[in-house]
N, C-alpha and C positions, 0 to 999 in steps of 0.2 A: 450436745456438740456433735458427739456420731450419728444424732439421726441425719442433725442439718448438712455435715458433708455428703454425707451417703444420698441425700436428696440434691446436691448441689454439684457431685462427682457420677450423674448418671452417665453423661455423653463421654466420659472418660475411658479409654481403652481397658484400661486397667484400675478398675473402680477401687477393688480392696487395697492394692500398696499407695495409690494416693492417699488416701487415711489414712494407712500408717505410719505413711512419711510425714504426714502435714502433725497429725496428733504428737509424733514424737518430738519434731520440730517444736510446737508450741509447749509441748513441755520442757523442754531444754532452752526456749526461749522465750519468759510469758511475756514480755512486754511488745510481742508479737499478735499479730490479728488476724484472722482468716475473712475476705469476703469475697464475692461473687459478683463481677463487675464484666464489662463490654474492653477486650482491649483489641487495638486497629496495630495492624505490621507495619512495616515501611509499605509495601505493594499496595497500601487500602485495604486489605480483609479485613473483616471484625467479626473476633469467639467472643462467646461469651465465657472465661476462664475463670482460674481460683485463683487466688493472690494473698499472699502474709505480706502485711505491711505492717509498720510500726517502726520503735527505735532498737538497734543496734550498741548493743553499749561496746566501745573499744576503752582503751588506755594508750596513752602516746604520750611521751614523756611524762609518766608518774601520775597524770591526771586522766582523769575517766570523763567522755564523753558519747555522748548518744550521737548516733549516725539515721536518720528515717531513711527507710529504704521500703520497696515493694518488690514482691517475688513474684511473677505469674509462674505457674504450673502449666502449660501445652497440653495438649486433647494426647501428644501419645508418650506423652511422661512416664516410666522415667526412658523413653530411647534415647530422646531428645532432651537436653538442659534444660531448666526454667529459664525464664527471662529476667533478669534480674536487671533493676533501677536501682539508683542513689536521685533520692526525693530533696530538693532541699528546700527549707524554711526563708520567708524573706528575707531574712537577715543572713544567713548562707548565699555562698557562692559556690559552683563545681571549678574543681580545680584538676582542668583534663591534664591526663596521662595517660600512655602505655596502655592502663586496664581500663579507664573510665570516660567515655569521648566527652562531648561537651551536653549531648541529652543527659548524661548520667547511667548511659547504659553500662553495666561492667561484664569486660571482658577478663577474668582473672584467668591463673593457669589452670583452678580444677575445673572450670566451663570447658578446658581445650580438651583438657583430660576426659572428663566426662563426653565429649564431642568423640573422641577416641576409641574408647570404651567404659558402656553406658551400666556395667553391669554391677562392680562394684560400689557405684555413687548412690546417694541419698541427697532428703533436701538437710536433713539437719548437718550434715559433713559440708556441706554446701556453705549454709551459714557458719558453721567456724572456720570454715577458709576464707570468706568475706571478713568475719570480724579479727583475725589472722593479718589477713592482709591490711585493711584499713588500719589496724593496730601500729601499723610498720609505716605505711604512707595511706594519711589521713586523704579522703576525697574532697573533703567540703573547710572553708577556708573561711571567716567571718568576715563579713562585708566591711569595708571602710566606713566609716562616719562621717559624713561631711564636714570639712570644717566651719566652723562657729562664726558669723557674720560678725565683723570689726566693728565698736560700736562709733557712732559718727559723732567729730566733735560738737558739740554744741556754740550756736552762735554768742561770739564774745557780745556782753553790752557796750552800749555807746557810753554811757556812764565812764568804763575803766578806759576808754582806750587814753593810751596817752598824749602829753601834747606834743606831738610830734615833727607838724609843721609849722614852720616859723610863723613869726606873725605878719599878718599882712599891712599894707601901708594905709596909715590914716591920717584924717586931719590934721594941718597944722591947727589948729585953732586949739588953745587949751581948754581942759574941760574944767567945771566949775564941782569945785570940793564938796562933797557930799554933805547932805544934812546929818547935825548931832542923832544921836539916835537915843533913844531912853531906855528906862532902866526896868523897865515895868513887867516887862515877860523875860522868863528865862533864856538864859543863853543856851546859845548851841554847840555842839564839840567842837573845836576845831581841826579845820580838815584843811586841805591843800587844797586850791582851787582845783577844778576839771571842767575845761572847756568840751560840749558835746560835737561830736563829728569831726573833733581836730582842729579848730578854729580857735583863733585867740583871743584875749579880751579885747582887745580895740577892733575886732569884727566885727564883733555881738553889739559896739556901740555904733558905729562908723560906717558898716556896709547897710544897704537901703532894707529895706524889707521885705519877704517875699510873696513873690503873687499868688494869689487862690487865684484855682482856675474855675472859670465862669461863675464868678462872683465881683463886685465891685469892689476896688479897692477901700481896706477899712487900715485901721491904727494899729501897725504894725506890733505884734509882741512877741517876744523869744521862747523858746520852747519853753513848756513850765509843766511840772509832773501835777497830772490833777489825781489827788486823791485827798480828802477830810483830813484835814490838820488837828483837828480837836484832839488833846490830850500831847501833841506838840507846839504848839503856839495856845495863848492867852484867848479867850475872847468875851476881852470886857470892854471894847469898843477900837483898842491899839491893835487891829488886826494887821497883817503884815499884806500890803497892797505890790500890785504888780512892781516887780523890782527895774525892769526896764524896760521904759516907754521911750519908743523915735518915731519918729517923724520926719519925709521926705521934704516937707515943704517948710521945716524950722529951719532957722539962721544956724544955729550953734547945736550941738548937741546937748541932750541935759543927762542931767545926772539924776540915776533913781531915786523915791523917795520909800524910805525905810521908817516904816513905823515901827517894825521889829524892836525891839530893846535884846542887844548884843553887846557882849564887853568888848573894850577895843583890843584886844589879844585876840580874840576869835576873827577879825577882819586880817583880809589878806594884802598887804600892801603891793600893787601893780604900777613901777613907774612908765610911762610913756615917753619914748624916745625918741629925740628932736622937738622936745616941750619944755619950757621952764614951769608949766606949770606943778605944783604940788600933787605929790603924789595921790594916787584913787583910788580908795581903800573899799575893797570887794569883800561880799559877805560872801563865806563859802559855802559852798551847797552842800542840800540835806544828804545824807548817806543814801547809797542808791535803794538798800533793804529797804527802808522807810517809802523809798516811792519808787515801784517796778513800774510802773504805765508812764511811758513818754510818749506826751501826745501835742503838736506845733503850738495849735490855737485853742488849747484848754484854759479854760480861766477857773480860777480860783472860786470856791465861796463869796459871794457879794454879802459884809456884813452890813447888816441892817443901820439904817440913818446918812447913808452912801449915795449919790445917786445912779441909775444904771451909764456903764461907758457910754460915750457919745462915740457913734460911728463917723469917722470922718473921710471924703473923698479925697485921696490924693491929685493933685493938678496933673497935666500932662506932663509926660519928663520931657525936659528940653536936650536933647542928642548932642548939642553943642557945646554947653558947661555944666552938666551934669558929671559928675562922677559914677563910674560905673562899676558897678563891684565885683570884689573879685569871682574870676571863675570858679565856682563848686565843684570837687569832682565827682567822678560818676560813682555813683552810689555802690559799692560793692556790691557783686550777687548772692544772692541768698547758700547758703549750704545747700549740697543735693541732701534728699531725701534720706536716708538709709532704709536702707532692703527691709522688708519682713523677714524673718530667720525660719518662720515658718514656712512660707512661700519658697525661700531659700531651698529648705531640704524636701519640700513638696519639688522641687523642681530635678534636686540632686537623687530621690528616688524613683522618679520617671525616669531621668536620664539613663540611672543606673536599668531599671526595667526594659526599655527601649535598648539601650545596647547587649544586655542579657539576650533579648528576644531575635534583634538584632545580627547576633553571634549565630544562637539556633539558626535562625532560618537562613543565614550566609553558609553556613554548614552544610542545611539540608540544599542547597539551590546548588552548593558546591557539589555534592553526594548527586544529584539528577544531570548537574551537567557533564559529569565523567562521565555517567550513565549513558546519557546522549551521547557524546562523542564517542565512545565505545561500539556504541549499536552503528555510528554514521560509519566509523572504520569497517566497521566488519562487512556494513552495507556494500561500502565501497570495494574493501575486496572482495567480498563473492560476487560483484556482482561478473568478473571474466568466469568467473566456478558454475555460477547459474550458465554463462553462454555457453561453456563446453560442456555443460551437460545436457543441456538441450540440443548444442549439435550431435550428442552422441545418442540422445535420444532419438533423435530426426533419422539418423543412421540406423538403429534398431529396428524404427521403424520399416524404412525401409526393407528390412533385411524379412522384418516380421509378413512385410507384403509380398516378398518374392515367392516365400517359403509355402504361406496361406494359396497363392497361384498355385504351386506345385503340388501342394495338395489337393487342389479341388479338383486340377485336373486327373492327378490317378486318382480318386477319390469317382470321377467322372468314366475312368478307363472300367474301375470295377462294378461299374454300375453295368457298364455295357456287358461285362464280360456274366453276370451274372445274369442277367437279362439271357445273354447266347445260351450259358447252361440250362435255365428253365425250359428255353425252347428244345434241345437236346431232351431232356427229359433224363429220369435214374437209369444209371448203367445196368446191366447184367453183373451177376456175381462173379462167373466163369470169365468174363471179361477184365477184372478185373485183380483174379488171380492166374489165370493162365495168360503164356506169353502169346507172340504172335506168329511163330516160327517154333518146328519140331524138336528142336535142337535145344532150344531155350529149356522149350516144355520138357525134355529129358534131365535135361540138368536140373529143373525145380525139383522132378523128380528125386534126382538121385541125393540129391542134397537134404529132401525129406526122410529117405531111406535111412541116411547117415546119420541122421539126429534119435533117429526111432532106435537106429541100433545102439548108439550110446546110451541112450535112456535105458535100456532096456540090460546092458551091460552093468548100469550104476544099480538099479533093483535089484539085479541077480547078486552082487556083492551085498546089500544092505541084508538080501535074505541070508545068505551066511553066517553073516554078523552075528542074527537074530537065532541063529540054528534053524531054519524052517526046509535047508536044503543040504545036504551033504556036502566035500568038496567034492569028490569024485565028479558028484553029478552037474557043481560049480564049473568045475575046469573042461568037461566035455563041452558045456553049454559055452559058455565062453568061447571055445574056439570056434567052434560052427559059427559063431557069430562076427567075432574077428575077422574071419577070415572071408565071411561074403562085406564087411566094413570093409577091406582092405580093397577088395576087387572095386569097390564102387569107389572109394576115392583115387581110385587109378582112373577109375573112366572120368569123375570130375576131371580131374586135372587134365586128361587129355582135350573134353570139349573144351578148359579155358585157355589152353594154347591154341585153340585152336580160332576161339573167337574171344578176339582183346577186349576185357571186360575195364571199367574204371576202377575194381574194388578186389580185393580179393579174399579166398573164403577164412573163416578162423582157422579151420585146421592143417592151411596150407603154410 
């Protein structure tokens, strides 16, 4: 593990305390990871950085939870804080705050602190003030669950519904009493009739038959559930034959013919109102369990020694004293569908993903357009800041130009003037130090005398000093000397009264 940092911490400022921080780090935290990955700033750059990620264990109310986060470590760590994320799993949500925006990035107090002064921080202090903090206020929040698709009811059968609409009007003509029925096959439970589709018994006799489409009209028969009887009816020749045959073009209605053998308790007694006739005793139908398939024009088993039905054409109906039957109503519509539950939360984890993503990038777009506007303000005010300093510029310049003239021309003067000297040629020495007038030249003199005698006064002392002369011989010398000092700065001062000089001498 220290070679792979030490190979992976080269471009790092400071190579040896990031591996001691990350190594102390992973030991204080193993369920921590160290690797070496490409991370991009906000600005677009991309380092190639170090980074711990893994889980974070906190406690928050009593319970201990895992927090994934990732660290990056920065090229000049430790000056500068790591960058620290809060990673969440799909089933996580970030739940921004104060320290944590909606990337996950956290901003706690020791990042500010650290920001402040970088000197006492590490990462492992780092990480217990993260799990510290999250400890206190958790970052990540578990995603909602969709709720559970409602299951659809299922369509009622036509079987149960009940009879609910009256019955409709039929023939006066009474009907003719049903044939005996024998004893020969067993009976069937007794059930309370159920008319299909809410229709009554005097429909199912009374109203005409209905039409196939494009097909020719055949011998009308009412619904009948086709599925093998064997092992509920007999069949040793007393097969139970279509129970009701009509016909548009009979006189009279007839009555089924029941070869069944049913006891007369198990028939339903049906009277017909506005009939003298006797009442018309209806076999009740089989239990729906026993037959799930209703199908209009299914016909039963043909038992053998039978002949096949004869199809018969109905005549044209005549418009004018026909009976017309009553209106059907519209067929209910079918149940919708019910959703996939699948597809449901397939739909409610895009959702959720798209507005997650959604959130980010309204964030970052929010984060660029401050930015934008920001830069257009400042645009906007400097830009009177750029003109006046261009027009102070303009005026520098100018100022720079006048000046540059002025130079070039004594720059021009002394060109000339040295050109003049070359032509003159090197002075004389005597010219240079004698005046130009006798007077002058006296006074240089005398003024030389008078330095010479000081000089010459200050040795005479320094040899005393030294013992190299007596006083006696000090004090004779000294006067003679003073005293021609004295006469010559009387003569100075008289030629400088006499000719007004700008300056006057030191010892005056």
């Amino acid at each position: 593990m220290d070679r792979w940092l030490r190979e992976q911490t080269v471009a790092y400022e400071t190579r040896d305390r990031v591996c001691l921080d990350v190594e102390a780090a992973l030991v204080r935290f193993p369920a921590l990871r160290p690797k070496s990955d490409v991370y991009t700033y906000d600005d677009g750059r991309t380092q190639l950085l170090l980074c711990l990620h893994g889980l974070l264990q906190i406690t928050f109310k009593g319970s201990s939870y895992n927090i994934p986060i990732a660290v990056w470590l920065t090229r000049d760590y430790p000056r500068s804080p790591p960058i620290s994320y809060v990673v969440p799993t799909p089933v996580l949500l970030i739940r921004p705050s104060k320290y944590v925006d909606l990337n996950g990035r956290c901003s706690i107090d020791y990042i500010h602190d650290w920001i402040r002064k970088p000197e006492p921080c590490n990462l492992a202090a780092l990480l217990q003030a993260m799990q510290d903090h999250f400890s206190h206020t958790p970052p990540l929040y578990a995603k909602p669950k969709p709720p559970s698709p409602r299951p659809a009811p299922q369509p009622q059968s036509p079987l149960s519904l009940p009879l609910s609409r009256p019955q409709s009007r039929h023939d006066d003509r009474p009907a003719l009493p049903p044939k005996p029925v024998s004893s020969k096959t067993p009976a069937l439970p007794s059930r309370p009739i159920a008319t299909p589709l809410g229709y009554s018994q005097t429909d199912l006799y009374n109203r005409p038959p209905p039409q196939l489409p494009q097909q020719p009209r055949v011998l009308a028969r009412p619904p009948q559930y086709q599925k093998s009887t064997q092992g509920l009816y007999a069949t040793d020749g007393n097969t139970l034959r279509s129970p009701i045959e009509h016909s548009r073009d009979s006189s009279s209605p007839t009555t089924p013919n029941y070869r069944a053998s049913m006891p007369p308790d198990a028939l339903t007694t049906i009277p017909f109102p506005g009939s003298q006739s006797p009442p018309t005793h209806v076999r009740p139908p089989v239990p729906p369990s026993a037959f799930p398939q209703h199908t209009p024009h299914a016909t039963r088993p043909r038992p053998r020694g039978f002949p096949p039905p004869v199809t018969q054409h109905n005549p044209s109906p005549n418009l004018l004293e026909d009976e017309f039957p009553a209106q059907q109503p519209p067929p209910a519509p079918a149940p919708p569908r019910p959703p996939n539950p699948e597809l449901l939360q397939l739909h409610a984890q895009v959702h959720d993903k798209i507005r997650s993503e959604f959130s980010s990038l309204s964030q970052l777009i929010r984060l660029e357009a401050d930015r934008l506007r920001a830069q257009q303000t400042d645009l906007l005010t400097g830009e009177p800041a750029i003109r006046d300093e261009m027009a102070r510029l303009e005026a520098v310049r100018d100022v720079c130009r006048n000046v540059a003239a002025r130079l070039g021309s004594t720059v021009e003067q002394a060109d000339r003037n040295l050109a003049e000297l070359r032509r003159k040629g090197d002075p004389e020495v005597d010219e240079l130090v004698c005046s130009t007038t006798i007077v002058h030249n006296q006074l240089i003199n005398l003024v030389a005398e008078d330095n010479a005698i000081e000089d010459t006064i200050y040795h005479l002392h320094r040899a005393l000093n030294t013992g190299r002369i007596d006083l006696e011989r000090f004090l004779r010398t000294t006067r003679v000397l003073a005293e021609e000092q004295f006469m010559k700065r009387a003569l100075i001062d008289k030629i400088q009264e006499g000719i007004p000089m700008g300056m006057s001498l030191p010892y005056s």
